[in-house]
N, CA, C and O atoms as a CHARMM CRD file, in Angstrom:
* protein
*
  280
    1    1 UNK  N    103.63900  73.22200 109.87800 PROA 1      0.00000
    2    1 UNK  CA   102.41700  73.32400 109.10900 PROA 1      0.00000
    3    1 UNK  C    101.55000  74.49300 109.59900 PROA 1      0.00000
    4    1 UNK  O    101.01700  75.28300 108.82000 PROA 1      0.00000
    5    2 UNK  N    101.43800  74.55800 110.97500 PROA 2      0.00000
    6    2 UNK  CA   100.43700  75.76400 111.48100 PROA 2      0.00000
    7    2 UNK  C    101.32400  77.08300 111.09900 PROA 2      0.00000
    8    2 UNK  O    100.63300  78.08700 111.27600 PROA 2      0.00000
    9    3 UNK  N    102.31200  77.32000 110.74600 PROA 3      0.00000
   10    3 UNK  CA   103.38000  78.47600 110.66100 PROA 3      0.00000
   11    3 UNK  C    102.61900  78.80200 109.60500 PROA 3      0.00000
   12    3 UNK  O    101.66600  79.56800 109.75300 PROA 3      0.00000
   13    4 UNK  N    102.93800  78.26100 108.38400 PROA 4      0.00000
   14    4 UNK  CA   102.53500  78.29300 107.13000 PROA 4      0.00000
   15    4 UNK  C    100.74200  78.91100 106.77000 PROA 4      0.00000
   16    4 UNK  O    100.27900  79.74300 105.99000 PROA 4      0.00000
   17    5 UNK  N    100.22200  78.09300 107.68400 PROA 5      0.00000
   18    5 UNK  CA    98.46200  78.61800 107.69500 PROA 5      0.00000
   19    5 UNK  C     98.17200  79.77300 108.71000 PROA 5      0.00000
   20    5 UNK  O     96.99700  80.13900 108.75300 PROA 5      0.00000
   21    6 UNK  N     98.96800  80.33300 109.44500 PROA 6      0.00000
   22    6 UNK  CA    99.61200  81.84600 110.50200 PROA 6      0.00000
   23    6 UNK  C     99.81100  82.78800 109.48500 PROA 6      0.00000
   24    6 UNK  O     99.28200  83.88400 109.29600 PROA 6      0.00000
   25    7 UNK  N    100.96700  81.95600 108.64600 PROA 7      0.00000
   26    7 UNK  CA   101.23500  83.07900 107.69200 PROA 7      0.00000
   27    7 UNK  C    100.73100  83.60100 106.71700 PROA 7      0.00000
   28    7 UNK  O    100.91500  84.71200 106.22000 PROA 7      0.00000
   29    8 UNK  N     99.78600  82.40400 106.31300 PROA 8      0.00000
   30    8 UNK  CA    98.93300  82.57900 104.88600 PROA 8      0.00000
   31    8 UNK  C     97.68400  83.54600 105.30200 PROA 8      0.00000
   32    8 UNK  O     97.41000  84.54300 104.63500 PROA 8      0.00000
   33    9 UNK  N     96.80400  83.08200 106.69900 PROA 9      0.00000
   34    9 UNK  CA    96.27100  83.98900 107.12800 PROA 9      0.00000
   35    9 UNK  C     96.83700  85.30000 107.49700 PROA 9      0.00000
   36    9 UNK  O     96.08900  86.21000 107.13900 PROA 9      0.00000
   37   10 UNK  N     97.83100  85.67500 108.04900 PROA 10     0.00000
   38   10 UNK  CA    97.88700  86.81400 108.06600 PROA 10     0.00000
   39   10 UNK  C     98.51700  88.24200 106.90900 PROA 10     0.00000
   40   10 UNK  O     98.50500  89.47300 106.92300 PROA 10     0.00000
   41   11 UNK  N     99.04300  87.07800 105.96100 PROA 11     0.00000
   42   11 UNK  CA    98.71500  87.54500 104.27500 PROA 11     0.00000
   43   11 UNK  C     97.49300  88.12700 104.13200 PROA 11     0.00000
   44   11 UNK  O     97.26800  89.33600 104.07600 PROA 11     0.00000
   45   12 UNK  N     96.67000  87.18900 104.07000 PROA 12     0.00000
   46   12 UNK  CA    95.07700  87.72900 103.51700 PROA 12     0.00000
   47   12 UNK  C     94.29300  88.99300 104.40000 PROA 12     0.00000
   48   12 UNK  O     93.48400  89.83000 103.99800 PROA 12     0.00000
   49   13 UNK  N     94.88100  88.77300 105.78000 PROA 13     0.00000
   50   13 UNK  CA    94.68600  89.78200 106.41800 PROA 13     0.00000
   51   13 UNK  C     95.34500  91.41000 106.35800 PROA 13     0.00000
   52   13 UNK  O     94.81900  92.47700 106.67400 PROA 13     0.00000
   53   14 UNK  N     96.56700  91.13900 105.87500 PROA 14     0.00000
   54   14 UNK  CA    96.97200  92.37000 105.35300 PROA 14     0.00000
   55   14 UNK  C     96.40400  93.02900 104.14500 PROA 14     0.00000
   56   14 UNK  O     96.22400  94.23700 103.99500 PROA 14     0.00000
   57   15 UNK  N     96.07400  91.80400 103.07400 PROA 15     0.00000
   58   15 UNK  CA    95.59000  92.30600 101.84500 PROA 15     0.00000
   59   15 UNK  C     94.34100  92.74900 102.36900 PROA 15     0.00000
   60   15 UNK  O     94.35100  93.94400 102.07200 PROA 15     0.00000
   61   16 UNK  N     93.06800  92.47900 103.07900 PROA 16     0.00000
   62   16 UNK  CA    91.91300  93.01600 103.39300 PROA 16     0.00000
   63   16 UNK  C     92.12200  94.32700 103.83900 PROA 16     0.00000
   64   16 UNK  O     91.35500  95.18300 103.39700 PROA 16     0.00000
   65   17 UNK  N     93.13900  94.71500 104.74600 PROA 17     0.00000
   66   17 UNK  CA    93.42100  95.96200 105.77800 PROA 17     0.00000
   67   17 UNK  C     93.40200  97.11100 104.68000 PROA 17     0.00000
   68   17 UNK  O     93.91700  97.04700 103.56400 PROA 17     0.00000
   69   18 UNK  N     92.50100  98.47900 105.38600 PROA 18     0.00000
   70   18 UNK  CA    93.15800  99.48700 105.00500 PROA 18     0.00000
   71   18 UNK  C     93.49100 100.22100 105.82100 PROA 18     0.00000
   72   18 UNK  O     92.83200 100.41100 106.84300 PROA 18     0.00000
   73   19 UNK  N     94.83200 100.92700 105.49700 PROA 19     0.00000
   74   19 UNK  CA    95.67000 101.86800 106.82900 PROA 19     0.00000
   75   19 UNK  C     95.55100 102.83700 106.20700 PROA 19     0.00000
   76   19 UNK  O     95.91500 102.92800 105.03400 PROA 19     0.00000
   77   20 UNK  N     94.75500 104.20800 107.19400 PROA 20     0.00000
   78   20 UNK  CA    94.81100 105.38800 107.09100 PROA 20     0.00000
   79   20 UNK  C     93.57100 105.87700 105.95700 PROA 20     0.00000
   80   20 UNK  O     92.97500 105.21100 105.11100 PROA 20     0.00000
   81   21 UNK  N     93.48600 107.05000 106.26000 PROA 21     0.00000
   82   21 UNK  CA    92.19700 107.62900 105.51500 PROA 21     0.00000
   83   21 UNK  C     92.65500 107.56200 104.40800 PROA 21     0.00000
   84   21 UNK  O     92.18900 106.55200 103.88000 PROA 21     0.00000
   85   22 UNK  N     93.29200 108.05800 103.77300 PROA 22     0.00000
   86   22 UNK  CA    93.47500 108.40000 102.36600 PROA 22     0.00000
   87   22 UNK  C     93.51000 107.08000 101.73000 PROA 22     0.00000
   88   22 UNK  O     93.00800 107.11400 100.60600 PROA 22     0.00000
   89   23 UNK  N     93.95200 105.89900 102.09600 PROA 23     0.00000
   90   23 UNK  CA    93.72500 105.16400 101.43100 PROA 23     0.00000
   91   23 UNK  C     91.95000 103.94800 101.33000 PROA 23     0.00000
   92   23 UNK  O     91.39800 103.21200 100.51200 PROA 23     0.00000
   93   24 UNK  N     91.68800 104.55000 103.03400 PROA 24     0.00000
   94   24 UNK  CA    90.10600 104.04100 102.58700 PROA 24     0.00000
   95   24 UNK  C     89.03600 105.08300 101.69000 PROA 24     0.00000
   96   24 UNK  O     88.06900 104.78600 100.98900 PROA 24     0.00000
   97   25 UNK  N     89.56900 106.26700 101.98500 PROA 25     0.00000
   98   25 UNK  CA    89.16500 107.39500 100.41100 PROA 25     0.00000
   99   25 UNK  C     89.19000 107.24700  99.62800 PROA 25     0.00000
  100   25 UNK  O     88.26800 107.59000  98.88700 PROA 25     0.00000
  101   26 UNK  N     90.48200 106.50100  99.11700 PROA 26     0.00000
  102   26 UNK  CA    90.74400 105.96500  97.61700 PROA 26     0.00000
  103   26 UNK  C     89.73100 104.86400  97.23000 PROA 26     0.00000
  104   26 UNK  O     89.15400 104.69100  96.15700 PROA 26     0.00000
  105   27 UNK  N     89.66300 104.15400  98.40200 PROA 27     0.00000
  106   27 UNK  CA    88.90400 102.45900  98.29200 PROA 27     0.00000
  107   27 UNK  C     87.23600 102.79900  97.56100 PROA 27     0.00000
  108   27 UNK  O     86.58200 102.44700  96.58000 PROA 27     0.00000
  109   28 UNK  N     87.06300 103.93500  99.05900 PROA 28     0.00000
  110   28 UNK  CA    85.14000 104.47000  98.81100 PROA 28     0.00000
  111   28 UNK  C     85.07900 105.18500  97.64000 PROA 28     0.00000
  112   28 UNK  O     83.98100 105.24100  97.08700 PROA 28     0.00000
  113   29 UNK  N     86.34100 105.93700  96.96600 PROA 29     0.00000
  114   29 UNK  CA    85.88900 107.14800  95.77700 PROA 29     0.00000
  115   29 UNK  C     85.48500 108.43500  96.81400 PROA 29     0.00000
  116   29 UNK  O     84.43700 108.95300  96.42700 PROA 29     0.00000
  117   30 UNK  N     85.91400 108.94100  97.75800 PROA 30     0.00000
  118   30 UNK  CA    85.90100 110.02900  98.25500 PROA 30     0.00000
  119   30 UNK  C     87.01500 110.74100  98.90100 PROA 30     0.00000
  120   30 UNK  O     88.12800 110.77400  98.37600 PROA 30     0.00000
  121   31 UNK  N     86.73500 111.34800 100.09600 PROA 31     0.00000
  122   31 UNK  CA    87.98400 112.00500 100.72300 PROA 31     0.00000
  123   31 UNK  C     88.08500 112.25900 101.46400 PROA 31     0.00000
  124   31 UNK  O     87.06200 112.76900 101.92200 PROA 31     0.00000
  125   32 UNK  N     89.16900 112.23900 102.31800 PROA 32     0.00000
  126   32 UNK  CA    89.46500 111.70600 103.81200 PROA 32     0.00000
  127   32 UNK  C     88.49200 112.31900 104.79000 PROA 32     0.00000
  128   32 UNK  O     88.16200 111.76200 105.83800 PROA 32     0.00000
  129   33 UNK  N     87.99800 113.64400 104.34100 PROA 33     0.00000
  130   33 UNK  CA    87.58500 114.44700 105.36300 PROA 33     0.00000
  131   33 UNK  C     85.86800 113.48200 104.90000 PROA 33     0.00000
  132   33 UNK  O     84.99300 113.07300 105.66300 PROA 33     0.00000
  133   34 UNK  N     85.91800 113.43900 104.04000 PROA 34     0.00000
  134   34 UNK  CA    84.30000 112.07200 104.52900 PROA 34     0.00000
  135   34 UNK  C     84.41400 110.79500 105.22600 PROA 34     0.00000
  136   34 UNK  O     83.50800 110.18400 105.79400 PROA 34     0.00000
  137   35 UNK  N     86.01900 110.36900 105.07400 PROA 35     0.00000
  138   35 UNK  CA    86.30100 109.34500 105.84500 PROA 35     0.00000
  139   35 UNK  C     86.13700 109.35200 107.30600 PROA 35     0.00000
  140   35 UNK  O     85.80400 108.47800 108.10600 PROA 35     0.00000
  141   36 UNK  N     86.48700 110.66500 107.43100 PROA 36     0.00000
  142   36 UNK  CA    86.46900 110.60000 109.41700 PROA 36     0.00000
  143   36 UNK  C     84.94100 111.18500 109.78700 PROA 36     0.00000
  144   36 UNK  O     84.25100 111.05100 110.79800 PROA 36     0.00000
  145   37 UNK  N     84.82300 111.55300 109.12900 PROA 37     0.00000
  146   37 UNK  CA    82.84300 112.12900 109.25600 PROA 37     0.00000
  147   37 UNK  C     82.00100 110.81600 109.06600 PROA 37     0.00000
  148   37 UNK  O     81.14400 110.57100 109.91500 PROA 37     0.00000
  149   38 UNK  N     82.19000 109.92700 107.97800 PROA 38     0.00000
  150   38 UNK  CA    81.96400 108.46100 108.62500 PROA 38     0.00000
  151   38 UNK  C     82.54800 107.70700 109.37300 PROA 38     0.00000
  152   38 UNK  O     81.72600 106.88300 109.77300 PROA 38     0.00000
  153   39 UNK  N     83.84700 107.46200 109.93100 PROA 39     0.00000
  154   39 UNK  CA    84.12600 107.43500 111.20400 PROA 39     0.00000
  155   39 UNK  C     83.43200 107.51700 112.70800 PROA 39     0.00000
  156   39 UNK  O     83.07800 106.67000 113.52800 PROA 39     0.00000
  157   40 UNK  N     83.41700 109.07400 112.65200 PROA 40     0.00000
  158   40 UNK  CA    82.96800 109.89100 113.56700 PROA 40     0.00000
  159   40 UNK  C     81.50800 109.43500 113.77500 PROA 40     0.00000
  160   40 UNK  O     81.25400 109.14000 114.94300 PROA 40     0.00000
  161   41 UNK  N     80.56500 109.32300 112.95300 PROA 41     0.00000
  162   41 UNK  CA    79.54800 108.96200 112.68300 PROA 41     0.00000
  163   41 UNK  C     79.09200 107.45200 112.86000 PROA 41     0.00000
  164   41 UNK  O     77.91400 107.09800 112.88800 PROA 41     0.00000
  165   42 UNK  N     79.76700 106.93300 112.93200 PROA 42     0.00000
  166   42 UNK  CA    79.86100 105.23300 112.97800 PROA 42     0.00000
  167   42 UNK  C     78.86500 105.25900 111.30000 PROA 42     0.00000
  168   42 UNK  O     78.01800 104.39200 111.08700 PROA 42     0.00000
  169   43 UNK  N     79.09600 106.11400 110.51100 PROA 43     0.00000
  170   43 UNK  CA    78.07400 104.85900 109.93200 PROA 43     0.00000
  171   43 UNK  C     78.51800 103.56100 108.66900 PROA 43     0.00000
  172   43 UNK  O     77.81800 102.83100 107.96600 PROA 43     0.00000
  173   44 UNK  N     79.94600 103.72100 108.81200 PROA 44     0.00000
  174   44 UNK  CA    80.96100 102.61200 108.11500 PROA 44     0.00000
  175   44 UNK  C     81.51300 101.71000 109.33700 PROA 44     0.00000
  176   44 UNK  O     81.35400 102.05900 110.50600 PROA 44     0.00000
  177   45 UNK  N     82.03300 100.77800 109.04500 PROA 45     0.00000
  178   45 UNK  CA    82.66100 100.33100 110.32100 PROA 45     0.00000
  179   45 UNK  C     84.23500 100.36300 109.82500 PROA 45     0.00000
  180   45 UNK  O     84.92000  99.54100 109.21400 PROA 45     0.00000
  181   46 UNK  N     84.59500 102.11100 110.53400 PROA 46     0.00000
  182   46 UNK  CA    85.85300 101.97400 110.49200 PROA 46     0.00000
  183   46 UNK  C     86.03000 102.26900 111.66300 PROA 46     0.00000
  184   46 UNK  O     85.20300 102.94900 112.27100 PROA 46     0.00000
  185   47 UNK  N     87.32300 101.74500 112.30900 PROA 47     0.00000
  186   47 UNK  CA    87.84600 101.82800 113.05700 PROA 47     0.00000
  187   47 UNK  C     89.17000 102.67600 113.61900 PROA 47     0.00000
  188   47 UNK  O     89.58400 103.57100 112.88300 PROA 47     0.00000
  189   48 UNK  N     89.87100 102.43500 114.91500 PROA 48     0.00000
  190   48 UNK  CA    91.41400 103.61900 114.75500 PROA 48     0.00000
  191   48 UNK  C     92.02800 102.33400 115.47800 PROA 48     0.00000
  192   48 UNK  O     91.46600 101.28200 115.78200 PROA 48     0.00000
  193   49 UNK  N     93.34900 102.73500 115.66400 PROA 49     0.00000
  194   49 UNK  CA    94.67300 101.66300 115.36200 PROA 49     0.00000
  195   49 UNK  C     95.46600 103.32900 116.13900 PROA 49     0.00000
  196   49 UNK  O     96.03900 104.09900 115.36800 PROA 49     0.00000
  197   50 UNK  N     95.39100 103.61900 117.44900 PROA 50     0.00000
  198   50 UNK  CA    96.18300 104.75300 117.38000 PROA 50     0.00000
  199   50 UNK  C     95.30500 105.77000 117.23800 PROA 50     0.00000
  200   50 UNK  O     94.32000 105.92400 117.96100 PROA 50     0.00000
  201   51 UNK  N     95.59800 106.43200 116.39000 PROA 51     0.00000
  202   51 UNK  CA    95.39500 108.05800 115.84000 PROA 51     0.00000
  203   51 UNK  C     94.77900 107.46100 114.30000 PROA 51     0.00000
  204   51 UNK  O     94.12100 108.22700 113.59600 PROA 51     0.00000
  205   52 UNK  N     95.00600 106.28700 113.93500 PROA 52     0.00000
  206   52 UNK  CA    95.28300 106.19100 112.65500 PROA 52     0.00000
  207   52 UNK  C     93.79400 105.43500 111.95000 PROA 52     0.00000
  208   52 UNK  O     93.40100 104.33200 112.33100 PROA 52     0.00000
  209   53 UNK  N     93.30200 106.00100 111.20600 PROA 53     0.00000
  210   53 UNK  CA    91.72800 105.38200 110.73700 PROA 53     0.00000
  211   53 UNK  C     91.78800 103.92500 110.09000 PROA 53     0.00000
  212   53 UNK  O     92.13700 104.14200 108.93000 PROA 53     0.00000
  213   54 UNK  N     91.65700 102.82500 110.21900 PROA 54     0.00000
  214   54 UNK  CA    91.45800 101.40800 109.72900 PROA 54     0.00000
  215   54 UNK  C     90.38700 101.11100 109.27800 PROA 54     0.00000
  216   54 UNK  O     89.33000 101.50000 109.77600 PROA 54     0.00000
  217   55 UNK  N     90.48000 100.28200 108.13700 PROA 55     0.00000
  218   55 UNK  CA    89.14400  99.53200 108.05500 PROA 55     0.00000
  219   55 UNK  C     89.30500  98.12300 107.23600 PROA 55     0.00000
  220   55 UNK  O     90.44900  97.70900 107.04700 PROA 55     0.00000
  221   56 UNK  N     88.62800  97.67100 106.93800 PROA 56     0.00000
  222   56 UNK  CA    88.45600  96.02400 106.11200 PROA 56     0.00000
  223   56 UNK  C     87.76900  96.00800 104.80100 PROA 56     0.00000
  224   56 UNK  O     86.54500  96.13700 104.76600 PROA 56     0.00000
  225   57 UNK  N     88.40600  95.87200 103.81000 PROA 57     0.00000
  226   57 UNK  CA    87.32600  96.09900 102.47000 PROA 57     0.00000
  227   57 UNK  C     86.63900  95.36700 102.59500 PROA 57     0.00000
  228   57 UNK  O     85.53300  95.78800 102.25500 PROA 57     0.00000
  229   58 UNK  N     86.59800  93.83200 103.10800 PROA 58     0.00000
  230   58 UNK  CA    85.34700  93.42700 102.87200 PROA 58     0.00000
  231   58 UNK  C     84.31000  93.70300 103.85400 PROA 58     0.00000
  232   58 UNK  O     83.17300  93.36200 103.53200 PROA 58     0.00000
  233   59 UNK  N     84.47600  94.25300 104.98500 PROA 59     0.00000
  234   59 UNK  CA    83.29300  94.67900 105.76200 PROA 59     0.00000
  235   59 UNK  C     82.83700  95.93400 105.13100 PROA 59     0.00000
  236   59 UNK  O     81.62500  96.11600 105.24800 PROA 59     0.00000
  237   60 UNK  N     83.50100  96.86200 104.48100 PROA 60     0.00000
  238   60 UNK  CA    83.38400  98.06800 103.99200 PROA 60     0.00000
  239   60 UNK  C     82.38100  97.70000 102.93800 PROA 60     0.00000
  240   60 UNK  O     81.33500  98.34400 102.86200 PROA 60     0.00000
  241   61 UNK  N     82.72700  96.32800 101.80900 PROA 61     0.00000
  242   61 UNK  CA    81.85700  96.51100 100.87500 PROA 61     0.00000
  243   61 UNK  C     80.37800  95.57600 101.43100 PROA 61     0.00000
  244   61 UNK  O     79.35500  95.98500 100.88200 PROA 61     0.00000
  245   62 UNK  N     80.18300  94.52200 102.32700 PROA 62     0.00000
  246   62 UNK  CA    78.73700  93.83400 102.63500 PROA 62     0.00000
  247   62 UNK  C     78.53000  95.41400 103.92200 PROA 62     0.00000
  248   62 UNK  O     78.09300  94.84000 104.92000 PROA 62     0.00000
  249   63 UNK  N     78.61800  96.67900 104.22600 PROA 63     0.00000
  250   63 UNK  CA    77.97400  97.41100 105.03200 PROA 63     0.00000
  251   63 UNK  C     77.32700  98.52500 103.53100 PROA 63     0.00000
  252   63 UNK  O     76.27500  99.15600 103.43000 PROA 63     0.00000
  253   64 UNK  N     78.18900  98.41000 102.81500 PROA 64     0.00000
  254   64 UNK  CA    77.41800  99.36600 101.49000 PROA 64     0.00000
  255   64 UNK  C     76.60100  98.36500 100.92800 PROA 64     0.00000
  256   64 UNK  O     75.41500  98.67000 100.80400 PROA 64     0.00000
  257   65 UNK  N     76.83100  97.62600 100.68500 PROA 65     0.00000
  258   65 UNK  CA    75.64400  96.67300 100.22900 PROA 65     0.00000
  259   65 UNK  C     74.18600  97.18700 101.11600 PROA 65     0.00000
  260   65 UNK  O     73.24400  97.84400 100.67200 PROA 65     0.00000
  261   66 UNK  N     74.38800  96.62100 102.54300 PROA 66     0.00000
  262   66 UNK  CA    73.21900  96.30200 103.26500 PROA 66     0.00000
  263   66 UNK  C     72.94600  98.35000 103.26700 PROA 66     0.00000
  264   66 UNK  O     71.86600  98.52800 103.83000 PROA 66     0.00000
  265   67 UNK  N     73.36600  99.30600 102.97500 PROA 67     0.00000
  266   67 UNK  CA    73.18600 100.48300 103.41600 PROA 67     0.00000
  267   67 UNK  C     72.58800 101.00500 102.04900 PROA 67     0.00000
  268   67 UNK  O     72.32900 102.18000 101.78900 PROA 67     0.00000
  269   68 UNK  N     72.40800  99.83500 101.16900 PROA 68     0.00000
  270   68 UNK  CA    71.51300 100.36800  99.47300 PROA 68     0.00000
  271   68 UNK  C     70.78100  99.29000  99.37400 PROA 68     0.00000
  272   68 UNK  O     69.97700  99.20800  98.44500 PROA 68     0.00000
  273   69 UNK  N     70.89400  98.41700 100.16200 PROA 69     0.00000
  274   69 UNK  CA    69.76100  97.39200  99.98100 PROA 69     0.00000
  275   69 UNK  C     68.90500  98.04400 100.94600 PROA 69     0.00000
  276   69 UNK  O     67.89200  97.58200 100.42200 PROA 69     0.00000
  277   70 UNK  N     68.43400  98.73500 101.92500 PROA 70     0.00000
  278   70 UNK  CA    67.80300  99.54500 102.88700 PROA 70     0.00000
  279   70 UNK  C     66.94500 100.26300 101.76700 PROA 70     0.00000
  280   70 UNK  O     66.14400 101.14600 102.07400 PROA 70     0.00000
């Protein structure tokens, strides 16, 4: 039973993940080189995995929220 709720969670966790800039570019509507300048910047909460830029759509979308509700 816990296998099953391991696995289901870490389903949903893959579907949240994004790997690599270009595809959190795609997510925001911009491009990579704004991806790592917000990065760089902290002012998204993305993260690295490696070399490699990560992030979470749903933290991505309640930090744009709270960054236009400002």
């Amino acid at each position: 039973m816990m296998d099953d709720q391991a696995a289901q969670q870490a389903d949903r966790l893959a579907d949240d993940l994004l790997n690599g800039a270009g595809e959190i570019a795609e997510f925001l509507g911009t491009n990579p080189r704004e991806v790592y300048w917000l990065a760089k910047t902290k002012r998204l909460p993305i993260g690295r995995l490696g070399r490699k830029l990560i992030a979470s759509r749903n933290q991505l979308r309640r930090a744009a929220k709270a960054l236009t509700a400002a």
